[in-house]
C-alpha positions as CSV (number, residue, x, y, z in Angstrom):
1,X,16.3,-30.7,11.5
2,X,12.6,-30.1,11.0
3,X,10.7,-27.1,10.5
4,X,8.1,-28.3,13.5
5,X,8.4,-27.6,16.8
6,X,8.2,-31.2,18.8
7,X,5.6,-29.8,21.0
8,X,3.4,-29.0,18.0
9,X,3.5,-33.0,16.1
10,X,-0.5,-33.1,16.3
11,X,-1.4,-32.4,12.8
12,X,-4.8,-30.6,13.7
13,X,-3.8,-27.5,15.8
14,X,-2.1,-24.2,15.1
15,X,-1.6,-22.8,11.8
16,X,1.2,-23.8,8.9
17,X,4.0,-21.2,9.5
18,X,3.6,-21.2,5.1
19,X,0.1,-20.2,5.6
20,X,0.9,-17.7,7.8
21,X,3.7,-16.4,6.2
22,X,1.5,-15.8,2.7
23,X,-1.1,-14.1,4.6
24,X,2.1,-11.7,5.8
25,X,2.8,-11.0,2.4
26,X,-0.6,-10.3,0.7
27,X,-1.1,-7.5,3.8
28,X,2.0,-6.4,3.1
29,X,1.4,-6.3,-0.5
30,X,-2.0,-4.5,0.1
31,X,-0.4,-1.6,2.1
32,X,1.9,-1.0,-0.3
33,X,-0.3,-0.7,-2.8
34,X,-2.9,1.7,-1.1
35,X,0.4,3.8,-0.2
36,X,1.5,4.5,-4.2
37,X,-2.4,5.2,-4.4
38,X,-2.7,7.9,-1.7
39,X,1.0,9.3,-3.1
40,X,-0.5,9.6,-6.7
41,X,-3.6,10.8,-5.5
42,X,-1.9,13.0,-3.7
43,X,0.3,14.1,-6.6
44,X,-2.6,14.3,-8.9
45,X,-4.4,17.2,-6.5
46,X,-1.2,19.0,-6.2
47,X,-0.8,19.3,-10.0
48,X,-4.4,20.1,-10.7
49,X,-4.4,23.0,-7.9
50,X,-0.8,24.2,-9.6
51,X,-2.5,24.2,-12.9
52,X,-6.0,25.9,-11.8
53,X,-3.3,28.7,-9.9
54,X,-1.3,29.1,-13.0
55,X,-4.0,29.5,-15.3
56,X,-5.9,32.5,-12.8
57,X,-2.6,34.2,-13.2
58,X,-2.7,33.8,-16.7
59,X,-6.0,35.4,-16.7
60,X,-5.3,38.2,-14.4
61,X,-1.9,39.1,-16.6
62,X,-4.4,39.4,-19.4
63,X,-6.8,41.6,-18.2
């Protein structure tokens, strides 16, 4: 068995399924990586409005 189609033997048409395949993962790759990006972003705005809450309390428990 090959990994051609017998259709596709001419060697200068369509694209190398590995080639393909590689571009699949780098995308894939990408998204993921923007994902954890937006998630810590995200996380990082969260904490920073808890703490700016926290420490208003803090000041109006002192006054």
């Amino acid at each position: 068995m090959t990994l051609m189609a017998p259709a596709s033997l001419d060697e200068g048409e369509g694209t190398d399924w590995a080639v393909v395949v590689g571009i699949a993962l780098v995308a894939e790759m990408g998204l993921l990586w923007g994902a954890a990006c937006v998630m810590l972003w995200r996380r990082r705005i969260a904490l920073q409005r808890a703490a700016d809450s926290r420490g208003a309390e803090d000041l109006l428990s002192q006054g």
